[in-house]
gemmi code that builds the backbone of each chain (N, CA, C; Angstrom):
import gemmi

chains = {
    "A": [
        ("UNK", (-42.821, 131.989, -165.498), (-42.634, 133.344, -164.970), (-42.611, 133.318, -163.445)),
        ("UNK", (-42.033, 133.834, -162.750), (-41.459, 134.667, -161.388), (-42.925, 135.355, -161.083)),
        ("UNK", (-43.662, 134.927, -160.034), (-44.194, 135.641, -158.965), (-44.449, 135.666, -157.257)),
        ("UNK", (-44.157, 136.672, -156.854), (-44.023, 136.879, -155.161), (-45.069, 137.576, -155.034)),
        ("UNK", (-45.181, 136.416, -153.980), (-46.244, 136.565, -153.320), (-46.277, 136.974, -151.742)),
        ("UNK", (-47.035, 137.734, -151.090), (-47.032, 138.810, -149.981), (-47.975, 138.817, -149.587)),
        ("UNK", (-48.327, 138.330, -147.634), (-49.023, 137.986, -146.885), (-48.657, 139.136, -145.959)),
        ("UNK", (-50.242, 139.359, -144.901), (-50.254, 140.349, -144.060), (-51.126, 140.324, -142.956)),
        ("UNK", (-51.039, 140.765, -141.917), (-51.855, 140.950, -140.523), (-52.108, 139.601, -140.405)),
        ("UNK", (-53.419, 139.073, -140.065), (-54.183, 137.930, -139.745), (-54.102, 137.086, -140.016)),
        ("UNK", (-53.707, 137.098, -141.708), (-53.809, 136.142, -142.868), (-52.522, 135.651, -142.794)),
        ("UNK", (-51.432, 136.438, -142.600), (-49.718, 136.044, -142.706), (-49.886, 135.229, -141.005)),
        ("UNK", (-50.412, 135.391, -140.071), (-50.125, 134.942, -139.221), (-51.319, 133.324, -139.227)),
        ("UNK", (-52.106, 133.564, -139.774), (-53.019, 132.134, -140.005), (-52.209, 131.158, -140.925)),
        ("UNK", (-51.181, 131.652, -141.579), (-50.716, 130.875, -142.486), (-49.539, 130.549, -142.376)),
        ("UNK", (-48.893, 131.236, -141.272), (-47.363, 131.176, -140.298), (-46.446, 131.190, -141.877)),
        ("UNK", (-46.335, 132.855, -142.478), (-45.696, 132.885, -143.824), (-45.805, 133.812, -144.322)),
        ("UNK", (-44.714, 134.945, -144.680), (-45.290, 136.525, -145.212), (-44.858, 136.452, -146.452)),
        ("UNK", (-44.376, 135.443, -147.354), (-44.276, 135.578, -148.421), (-44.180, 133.902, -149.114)),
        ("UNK", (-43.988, 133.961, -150.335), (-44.061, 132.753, -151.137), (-43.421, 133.553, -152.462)),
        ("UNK", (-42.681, 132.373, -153.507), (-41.684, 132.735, -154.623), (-42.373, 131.536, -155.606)),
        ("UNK", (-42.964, 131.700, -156.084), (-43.653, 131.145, -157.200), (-43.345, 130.740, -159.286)),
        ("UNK", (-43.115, 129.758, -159.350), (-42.633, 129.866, -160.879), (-44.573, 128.886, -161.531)),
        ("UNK", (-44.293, 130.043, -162.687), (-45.684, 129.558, -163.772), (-45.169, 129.452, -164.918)),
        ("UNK", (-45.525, 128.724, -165.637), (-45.142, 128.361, -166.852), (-46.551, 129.179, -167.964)),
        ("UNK", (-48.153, 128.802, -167.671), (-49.022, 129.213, -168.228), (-49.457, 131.035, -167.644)),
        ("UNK", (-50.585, 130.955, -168.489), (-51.042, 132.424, -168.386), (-52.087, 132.100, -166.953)),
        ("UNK", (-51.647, 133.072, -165.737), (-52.290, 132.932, -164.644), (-53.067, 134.372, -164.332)),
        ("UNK", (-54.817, 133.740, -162.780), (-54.996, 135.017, -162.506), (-54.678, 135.340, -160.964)),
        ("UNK", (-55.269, 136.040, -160.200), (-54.515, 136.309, -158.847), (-54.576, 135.453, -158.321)),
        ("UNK", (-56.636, 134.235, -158.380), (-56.670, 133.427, -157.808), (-56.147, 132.072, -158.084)),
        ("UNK", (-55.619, 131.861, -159.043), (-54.726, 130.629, -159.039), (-53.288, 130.987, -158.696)),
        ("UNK", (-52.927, 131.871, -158.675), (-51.463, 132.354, -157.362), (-51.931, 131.842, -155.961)),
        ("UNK", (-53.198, 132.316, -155.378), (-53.425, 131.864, -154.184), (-53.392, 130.425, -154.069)),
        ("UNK", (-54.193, 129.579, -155.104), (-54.549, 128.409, -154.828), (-53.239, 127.291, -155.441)),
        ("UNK", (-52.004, 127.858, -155.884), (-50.822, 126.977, -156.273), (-49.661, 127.379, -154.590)),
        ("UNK", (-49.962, 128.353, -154.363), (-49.278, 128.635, -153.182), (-49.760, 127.834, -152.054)),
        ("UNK", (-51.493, 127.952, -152.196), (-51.877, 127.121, -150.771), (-53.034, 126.455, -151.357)),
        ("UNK", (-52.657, 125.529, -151.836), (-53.131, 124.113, -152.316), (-54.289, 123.631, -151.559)),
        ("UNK", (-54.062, 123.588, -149.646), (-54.766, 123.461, -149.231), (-55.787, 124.290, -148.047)),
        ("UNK", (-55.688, 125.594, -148.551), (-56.598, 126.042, -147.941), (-57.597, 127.194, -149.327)),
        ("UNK", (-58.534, 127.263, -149.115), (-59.434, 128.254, -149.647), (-59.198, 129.626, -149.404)),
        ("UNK", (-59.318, 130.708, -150.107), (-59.296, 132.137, -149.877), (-60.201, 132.280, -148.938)),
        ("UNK", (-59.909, 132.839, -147.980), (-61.243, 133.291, -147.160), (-62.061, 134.420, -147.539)),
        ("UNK", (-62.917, 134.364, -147.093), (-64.246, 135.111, -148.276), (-63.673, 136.472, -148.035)),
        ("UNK", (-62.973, 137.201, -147.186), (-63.283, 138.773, -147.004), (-61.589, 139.054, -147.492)),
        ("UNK", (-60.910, 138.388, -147.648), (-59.832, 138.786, -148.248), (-59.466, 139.440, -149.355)),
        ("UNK", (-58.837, 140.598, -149.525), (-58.306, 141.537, -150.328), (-57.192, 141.234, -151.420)),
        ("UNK", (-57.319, 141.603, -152.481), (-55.730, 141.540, -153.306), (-56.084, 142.403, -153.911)),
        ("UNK", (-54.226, 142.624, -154.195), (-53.352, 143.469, -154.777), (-52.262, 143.506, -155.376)),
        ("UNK", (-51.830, 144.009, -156.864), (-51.194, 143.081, -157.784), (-50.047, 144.604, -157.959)),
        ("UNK", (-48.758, 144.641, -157.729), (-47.907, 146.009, -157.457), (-48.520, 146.956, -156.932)),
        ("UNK", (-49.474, 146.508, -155.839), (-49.482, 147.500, -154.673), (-50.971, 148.359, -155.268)),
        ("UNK", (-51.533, 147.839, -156.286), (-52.785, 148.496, -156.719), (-54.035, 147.185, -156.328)),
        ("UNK", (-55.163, 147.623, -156.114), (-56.448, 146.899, -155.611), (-56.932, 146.230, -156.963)),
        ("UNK", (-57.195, 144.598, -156.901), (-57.460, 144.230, -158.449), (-58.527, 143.284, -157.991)),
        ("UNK", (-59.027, 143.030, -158.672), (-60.567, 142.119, -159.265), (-59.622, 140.200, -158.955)),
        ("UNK", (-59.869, 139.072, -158.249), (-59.437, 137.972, -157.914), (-59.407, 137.296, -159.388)),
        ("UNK", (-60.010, 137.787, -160.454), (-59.810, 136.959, -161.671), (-59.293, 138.366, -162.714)),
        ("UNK", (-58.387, 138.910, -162.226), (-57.497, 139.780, -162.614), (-55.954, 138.699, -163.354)),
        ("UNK", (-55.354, 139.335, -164.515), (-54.429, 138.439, -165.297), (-52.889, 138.789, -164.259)),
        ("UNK", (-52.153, 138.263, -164.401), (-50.943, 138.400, -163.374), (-49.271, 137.836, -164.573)),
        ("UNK", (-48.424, 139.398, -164.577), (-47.447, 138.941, -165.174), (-46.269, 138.694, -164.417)),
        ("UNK", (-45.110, 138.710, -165.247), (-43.624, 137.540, -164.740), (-43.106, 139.268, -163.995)),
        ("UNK", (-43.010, 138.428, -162.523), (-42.306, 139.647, -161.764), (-43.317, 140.502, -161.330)),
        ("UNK", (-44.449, 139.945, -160.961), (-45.622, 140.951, -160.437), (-45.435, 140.737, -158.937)),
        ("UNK", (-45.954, 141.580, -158.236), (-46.024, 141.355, -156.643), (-47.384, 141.152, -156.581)),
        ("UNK", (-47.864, 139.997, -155.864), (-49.504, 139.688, -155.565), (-49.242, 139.646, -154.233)),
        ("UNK", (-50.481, 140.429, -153.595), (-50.625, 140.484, -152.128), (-52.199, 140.543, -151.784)),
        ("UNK", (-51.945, 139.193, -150.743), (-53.310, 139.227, -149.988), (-53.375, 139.549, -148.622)),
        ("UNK", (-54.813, 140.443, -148.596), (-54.546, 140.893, -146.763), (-56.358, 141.032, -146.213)),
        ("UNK", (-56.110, 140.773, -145.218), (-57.898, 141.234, -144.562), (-58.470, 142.293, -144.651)),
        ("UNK", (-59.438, 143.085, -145.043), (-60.279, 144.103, -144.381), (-58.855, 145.206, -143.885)),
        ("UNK", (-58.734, 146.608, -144.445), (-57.796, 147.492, -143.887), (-58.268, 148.515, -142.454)),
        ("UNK", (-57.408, 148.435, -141.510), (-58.437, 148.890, -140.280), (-57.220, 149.638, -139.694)),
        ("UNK", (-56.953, 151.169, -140.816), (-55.966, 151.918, -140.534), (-57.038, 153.463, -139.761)),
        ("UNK", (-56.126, 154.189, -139.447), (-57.004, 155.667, -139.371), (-57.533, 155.991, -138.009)),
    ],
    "B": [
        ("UNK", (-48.268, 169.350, -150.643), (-48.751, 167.833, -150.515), (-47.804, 166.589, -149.904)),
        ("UNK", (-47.538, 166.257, -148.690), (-47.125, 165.351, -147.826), (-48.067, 164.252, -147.199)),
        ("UNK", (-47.326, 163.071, -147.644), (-48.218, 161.810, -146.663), (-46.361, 161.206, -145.714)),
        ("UNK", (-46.890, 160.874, -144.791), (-45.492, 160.398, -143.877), (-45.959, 158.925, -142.763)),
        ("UNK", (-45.342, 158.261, -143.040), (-45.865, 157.186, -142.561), (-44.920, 156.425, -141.748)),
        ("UNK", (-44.865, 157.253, -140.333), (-43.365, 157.020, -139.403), (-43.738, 156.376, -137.981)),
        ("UNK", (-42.411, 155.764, -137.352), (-42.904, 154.653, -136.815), (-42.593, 154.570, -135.396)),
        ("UNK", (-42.412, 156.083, -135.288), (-42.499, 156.453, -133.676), (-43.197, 157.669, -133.164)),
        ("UNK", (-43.628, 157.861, -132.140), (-44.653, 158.916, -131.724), (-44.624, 159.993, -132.130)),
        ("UNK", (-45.591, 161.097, -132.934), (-45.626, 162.170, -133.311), (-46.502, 163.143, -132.756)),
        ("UNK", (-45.848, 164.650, -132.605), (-47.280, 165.230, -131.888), (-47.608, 165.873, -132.813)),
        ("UNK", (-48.985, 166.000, -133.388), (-49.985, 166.115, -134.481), (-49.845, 168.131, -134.698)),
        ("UNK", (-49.665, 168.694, -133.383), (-49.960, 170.219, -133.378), (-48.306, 170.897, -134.029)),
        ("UNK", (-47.351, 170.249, -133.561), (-46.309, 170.487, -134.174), (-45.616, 169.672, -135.298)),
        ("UNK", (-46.070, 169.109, -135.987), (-46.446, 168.616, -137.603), (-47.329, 169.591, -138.363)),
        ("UNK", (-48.453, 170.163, -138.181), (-49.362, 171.120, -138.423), (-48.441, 172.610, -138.353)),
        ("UNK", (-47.669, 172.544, -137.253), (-46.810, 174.193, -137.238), (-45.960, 174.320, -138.331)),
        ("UNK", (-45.151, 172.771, -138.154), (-43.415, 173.305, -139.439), (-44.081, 172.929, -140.596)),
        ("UNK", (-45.264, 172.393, -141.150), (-45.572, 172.225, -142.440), (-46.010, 173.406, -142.666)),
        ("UNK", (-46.992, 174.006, -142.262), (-47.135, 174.914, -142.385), (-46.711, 176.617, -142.846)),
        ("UNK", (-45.385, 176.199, -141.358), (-44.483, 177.056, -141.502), (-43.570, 177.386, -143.306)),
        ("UNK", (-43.549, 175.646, -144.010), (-42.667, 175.945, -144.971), (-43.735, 175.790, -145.798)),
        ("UNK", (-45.007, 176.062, -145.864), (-45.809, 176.179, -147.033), (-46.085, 177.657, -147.364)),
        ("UNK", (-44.931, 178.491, -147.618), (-44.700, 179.887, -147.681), (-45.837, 180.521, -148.698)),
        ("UNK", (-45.883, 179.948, -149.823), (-46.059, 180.051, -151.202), (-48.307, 180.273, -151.410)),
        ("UNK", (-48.655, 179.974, -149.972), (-49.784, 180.011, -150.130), (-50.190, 180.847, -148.884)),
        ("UNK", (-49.209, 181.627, -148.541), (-49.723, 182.265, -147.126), (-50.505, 183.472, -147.817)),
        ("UNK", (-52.046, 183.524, -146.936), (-52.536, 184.994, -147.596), (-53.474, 184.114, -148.139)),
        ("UNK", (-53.329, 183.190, -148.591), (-54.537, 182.119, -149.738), (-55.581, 181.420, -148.992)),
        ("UNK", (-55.134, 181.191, -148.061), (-55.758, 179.943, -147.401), (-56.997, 180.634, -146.103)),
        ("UNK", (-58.414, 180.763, -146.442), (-58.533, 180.701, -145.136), (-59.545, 179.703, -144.609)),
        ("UNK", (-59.011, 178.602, -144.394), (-59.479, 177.679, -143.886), (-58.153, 176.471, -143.728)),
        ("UNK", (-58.595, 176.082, -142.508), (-57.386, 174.640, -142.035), (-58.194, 173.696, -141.236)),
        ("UNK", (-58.486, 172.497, -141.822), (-59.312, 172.152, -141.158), (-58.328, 170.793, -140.746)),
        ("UNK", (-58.393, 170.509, -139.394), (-57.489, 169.245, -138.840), (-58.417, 167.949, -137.899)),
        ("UNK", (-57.825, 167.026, -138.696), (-58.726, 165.588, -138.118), (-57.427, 164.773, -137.563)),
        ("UNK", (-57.660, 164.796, -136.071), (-56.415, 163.628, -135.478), (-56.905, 162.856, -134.597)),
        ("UNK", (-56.742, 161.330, -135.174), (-57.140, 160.230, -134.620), (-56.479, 159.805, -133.714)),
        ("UNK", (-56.687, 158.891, -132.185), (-56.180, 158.893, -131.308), (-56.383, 157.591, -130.760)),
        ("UNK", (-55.086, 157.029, -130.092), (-55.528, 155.760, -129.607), (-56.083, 155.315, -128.503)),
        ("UNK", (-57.530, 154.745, -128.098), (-58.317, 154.778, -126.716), (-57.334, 153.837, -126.063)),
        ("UNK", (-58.103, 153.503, -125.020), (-57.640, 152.751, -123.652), (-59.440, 151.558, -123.918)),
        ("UNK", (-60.033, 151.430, -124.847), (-61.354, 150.787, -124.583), (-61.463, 150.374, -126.101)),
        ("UNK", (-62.038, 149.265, -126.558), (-62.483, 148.861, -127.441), (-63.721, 147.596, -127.436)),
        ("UNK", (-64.538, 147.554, -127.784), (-65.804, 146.599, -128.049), (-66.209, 145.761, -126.570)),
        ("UNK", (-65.865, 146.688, -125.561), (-66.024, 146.427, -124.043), (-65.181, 145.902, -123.601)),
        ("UNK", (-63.791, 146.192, -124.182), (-62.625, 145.470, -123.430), (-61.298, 146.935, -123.076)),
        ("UNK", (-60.765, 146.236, -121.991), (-59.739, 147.502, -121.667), (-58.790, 147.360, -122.589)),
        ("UNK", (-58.284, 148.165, -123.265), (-57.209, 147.682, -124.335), (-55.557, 148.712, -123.589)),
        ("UNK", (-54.775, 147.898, -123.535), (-53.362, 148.296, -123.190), (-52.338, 148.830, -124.402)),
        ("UNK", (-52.575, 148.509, -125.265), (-51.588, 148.868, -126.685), (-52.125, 148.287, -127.796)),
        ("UNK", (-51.195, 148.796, -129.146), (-51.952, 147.705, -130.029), (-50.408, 148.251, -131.271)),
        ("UNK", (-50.563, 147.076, -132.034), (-49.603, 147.215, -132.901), (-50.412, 147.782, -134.607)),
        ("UNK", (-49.761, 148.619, -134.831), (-50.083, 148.813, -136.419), (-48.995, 148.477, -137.407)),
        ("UNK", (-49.276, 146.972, -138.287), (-48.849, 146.820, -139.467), (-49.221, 147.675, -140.460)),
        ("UNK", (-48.152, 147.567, -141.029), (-48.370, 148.134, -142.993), (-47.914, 147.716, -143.778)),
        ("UNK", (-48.198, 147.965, -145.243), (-47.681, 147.240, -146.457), (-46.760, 148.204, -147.094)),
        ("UNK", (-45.328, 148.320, -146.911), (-44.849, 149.526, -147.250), (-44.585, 149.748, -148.664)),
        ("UNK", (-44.960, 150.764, -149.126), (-45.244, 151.039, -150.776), (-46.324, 151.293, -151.017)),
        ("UNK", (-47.270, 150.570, -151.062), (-48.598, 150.233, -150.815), (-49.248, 151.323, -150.247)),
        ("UNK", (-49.107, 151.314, -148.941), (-49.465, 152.461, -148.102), (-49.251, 154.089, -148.958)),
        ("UNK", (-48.106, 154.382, -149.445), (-47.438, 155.432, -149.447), (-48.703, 155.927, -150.742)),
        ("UNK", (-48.293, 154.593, -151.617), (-49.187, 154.517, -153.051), (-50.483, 155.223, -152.775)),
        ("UNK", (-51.572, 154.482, -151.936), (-52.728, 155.030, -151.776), (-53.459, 155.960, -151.366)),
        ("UNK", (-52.449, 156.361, -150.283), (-52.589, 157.664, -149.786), (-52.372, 158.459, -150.288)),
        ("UNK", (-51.721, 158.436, -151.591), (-51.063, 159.283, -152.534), (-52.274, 159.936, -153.389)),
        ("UNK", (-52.476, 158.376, -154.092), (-53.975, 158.561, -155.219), (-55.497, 158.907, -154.429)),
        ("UNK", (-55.394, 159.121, -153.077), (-56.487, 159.844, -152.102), (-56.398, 160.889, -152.398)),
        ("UNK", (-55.001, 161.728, -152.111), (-54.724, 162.868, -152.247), (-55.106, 163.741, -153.170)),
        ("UNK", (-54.537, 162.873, -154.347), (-54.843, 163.324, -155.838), (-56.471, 163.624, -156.187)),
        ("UNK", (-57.073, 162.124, -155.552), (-58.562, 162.509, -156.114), (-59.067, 163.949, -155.800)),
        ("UNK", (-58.631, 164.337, -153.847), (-58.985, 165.192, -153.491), (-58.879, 166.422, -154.097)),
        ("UNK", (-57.763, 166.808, -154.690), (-56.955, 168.019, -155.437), (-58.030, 168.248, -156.445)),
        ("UNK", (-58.254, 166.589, -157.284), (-59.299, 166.652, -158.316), (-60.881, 167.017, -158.453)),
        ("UNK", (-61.372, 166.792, -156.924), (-62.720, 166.880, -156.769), (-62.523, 168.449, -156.534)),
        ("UNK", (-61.534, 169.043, -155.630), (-62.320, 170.224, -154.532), (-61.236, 171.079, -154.714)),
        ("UNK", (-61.298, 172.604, -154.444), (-60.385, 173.273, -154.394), (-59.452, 173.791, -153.361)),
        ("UNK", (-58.439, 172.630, -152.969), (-58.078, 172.627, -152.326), (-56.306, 173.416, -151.956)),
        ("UNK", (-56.009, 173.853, -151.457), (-54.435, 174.471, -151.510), (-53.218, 173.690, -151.273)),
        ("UNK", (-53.459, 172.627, -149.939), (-52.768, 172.016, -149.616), (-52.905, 170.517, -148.894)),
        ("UNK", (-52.490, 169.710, -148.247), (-52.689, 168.277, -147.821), (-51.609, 167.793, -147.034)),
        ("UNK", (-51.510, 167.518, -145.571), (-50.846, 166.852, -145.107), (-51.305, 165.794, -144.059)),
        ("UNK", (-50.818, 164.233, -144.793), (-51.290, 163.629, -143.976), (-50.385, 162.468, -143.108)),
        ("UNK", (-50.084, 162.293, -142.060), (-49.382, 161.704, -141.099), (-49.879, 160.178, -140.498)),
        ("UNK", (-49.621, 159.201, -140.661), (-50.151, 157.963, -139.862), (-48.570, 157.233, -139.071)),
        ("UNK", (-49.017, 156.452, -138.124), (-48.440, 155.918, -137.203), (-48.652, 154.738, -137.600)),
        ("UNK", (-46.973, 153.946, -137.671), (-46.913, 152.104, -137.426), (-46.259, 151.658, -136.211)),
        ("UNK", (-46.247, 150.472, -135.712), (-45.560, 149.889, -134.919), (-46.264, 150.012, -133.641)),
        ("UNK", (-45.202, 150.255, -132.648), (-46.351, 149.635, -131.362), (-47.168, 151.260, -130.759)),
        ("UNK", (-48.163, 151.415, -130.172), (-48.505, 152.406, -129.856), (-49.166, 151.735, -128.390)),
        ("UNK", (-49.199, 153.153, -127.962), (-50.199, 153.075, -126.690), (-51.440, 153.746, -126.298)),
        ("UNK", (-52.370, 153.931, -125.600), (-53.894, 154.700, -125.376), (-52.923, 156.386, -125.245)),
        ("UNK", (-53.136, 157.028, -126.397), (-53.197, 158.566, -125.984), (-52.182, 158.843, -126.760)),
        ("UNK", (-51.982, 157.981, -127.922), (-50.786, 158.044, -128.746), (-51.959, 158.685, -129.847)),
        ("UNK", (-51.412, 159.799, -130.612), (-51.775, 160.067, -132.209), (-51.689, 158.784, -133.182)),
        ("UNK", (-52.613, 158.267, -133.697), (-52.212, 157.629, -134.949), (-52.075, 158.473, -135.682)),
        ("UNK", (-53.033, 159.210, -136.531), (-53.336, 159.665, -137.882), (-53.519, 161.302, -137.824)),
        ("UNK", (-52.955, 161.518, -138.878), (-53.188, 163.227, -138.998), (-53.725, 163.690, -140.238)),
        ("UNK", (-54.544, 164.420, -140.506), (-55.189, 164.820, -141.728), (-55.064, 166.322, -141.849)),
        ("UNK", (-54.495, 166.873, -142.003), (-54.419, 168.784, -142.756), (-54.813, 169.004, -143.296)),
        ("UNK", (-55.657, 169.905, -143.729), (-55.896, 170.764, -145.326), (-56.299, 171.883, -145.451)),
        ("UNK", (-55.568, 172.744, -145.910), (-55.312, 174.069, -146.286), (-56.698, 174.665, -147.836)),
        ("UNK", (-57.342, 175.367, -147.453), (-58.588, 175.752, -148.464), (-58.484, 177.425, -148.445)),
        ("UNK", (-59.431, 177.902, -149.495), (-59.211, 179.426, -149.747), (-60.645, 179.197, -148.713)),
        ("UNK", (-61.964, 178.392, -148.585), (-62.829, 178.272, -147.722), (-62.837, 177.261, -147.197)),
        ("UNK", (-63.967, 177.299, -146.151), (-63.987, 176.741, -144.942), (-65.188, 174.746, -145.468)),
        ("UNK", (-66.006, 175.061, -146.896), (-66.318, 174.102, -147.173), (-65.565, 172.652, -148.048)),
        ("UNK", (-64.632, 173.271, -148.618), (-63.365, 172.495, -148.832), (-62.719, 171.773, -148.054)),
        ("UNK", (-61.919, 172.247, -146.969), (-61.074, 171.999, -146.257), (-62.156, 170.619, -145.345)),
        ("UNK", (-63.170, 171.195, -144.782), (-64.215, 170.081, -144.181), (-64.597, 168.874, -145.138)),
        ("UNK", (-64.774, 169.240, -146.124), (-65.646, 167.720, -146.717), (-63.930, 167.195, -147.397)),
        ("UNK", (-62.870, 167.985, -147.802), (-62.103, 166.856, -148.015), (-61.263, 166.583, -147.091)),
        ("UNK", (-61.530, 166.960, -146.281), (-60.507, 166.311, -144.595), (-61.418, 164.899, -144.356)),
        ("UNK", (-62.636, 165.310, -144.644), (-63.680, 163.627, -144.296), (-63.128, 162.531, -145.277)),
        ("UNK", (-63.329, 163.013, -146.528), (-63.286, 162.612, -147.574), (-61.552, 161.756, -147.277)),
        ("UNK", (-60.547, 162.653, -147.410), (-59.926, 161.572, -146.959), (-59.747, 160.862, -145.760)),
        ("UNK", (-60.312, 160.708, -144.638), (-60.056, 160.201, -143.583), (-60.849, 158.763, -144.343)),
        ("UNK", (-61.873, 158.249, -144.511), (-62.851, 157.971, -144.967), (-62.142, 156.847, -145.974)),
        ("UNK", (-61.550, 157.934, -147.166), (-60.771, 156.562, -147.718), (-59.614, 155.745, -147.099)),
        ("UNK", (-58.999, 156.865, -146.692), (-58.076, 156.450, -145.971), (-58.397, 154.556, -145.240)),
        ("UNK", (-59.948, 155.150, -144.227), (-60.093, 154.119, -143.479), (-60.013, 153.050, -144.402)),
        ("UNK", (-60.954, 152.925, -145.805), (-60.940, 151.920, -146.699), (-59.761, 151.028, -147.738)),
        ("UNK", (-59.125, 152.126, -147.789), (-58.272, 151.952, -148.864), (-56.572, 151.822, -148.464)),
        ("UNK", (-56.124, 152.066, -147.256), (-54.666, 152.361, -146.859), (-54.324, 150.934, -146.226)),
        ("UNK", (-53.392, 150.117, -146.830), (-53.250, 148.972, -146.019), (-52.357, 148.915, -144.462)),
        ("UNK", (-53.150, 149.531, -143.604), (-52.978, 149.542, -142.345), (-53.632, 148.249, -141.694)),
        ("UNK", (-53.494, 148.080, -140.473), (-53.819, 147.217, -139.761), (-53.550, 146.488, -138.499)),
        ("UNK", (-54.876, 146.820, -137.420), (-54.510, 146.798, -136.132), (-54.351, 145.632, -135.122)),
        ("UNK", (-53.820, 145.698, -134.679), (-53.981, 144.259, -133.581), (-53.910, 144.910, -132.115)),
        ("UNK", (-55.003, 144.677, -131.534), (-54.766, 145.153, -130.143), (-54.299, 144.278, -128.929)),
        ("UNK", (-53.648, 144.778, -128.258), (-53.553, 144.204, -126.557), (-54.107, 144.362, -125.387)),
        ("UNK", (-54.971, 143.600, -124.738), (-55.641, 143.596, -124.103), (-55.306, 143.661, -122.593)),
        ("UNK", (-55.942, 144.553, -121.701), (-55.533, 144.190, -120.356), (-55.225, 143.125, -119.773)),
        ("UNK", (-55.816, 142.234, -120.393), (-55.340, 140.976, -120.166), (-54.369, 140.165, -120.530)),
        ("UNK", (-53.241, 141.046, -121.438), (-52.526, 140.165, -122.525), (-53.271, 139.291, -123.664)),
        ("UNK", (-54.212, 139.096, -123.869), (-54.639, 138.990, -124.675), (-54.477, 139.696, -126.384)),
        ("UNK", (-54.456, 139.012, -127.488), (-54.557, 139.454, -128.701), (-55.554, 139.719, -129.467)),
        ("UNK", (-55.144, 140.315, -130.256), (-56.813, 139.959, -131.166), (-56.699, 141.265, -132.444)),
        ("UNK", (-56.959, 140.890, -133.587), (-56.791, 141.582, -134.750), (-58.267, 142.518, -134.754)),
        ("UNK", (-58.101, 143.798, -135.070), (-59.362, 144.642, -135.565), (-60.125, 144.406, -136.871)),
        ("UNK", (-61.044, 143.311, -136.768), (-61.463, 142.819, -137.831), (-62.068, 144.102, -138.628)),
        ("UNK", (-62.535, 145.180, -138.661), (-63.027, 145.680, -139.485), (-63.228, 147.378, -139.120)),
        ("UNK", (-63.204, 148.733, -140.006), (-63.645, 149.759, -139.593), (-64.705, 150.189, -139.809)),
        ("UNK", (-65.175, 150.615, -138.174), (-66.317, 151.087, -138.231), (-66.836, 152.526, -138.988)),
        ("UNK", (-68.402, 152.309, -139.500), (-68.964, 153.135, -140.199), (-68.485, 154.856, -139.671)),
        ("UNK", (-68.187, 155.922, -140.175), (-67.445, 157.324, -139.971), (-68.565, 158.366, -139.446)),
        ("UNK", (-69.833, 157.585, -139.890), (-71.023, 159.086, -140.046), (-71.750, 158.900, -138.547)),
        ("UNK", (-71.782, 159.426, -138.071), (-72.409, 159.604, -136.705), (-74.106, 159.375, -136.886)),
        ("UNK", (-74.509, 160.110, -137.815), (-75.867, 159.940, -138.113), (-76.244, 159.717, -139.566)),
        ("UNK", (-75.052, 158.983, -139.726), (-75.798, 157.990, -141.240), (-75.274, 158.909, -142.527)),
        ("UNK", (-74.729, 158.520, -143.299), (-74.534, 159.725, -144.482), (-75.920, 159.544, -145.381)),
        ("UNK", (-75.498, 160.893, -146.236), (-76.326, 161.374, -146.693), (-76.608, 160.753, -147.817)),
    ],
}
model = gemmi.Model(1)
for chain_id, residues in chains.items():
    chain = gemmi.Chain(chain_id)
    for i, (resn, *xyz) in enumerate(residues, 1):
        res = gemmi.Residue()
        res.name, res.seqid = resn, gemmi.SeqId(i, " ")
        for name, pos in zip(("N", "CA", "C"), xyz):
            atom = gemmi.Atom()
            atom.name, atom.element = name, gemmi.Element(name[0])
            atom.pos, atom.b_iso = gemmi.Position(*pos), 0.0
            res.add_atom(atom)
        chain.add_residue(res)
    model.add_chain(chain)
structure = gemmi.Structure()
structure.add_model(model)
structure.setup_entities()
């Protein structure tokens, strides 16, 4: 299955990359999207996700054609 | 009910007039308007700040501010909602954010103008990076607490 993946503020610029195109064969959750995308770095502890633009739990299930997005702390307003 | 999330300077008092103006349907209803508009300093965490850029997640944004809205409608009795934020580059004395709300009273309109500013801060994927008098960068790691003297 097809998932894109979507980087932002701090995190897109720590990782010089606002997106990633991902193929899975097994049943995945947000955090093994993070950790097949970036193999070698760790989630950083205060980081956020979001699976079509809704706020989800890091061991949340993820289907074919989902948008997963990770971002820092929101510091709108 | 309007959220607008546009990416050049807005003035907050005339956004408040023409919405207003075409919210025909509740004139006579409302007496209370209570307005929260956030503004961009020239100072942050003891540094002179020159500008600052606001990213967003577009969709995302529109999404949450949306289901803010909604809760609000759901908790309180409210008439109406308009809320306005700023992306892209801004400067000290620029409007970011605009919050409206139209109530038959005056305790409505106050606790859900907080109420959403509040989530807003939490929940809207915004996000600042400031510029420093110095040219300098630097991301707004986090928003600060809303209650002046601690909530309740």
């Amino acid at each position: 299955m097809s998932i894109k993946v979507r980087y932002f503020a701090s995190l897109k610029e720590s990782l010089g990359r606002s997106e990633d195109e991902l193929e899975f064969v097994e049943v995945i959750t947000v955090i093994d999207v993070w950790s097949q995308a970036n193999p070698d770095s760790e989630l950083p502890a205060n980081i956020l996700a979001a699976v079509n633009m809704e706020y989800v739990a890091l061991d949340s299930l993820v289907k074919n054609n989902d948008e997963v997005a990770f971002f820092p702390p929101v510091t709108g307003g | 009910m309007e959220v607008k999330v546009v990416s050049s300077a807005f003035d907050p008092w005339q956004e408040i007039q023409q919405y207003q103006s075409s919210i025909k349907d509740i004139k006579g209803k409302y007496g209370a308007t209570s307005v929260f508009v956030g503004t961009m300093r020239d100072f942050n965490d003891g540094d002179n700040v020159k500008g600052m850029t606001l990213e967003h997640y577009p969709g995302m944004t529109e999404l949450q501010l949306s289901k803010i809205i909604t809760e609000a409608m759901k908790e309180w009795q409210v008439l109406d909602i308009l809320v306005v934020h700023r992306v892209g580059d801004l400067f000290p004395d620029d409007p970011i954010v605009l919050v409206a709300v139209w109530s038959a009273h005056r305790g409505d309109a106050f606790d859900v103008s907080r109420y959403i500013m509040e989530a807003l801060k939490s929940k809207a994927p915004f996000w600042k990076k400031e510029i420093l008098q110095t040219d300098a960068e630097r991301w707004v790691g986090e928003n600060t607490d809303g209650y002046s003297k601690g909530k309740e």
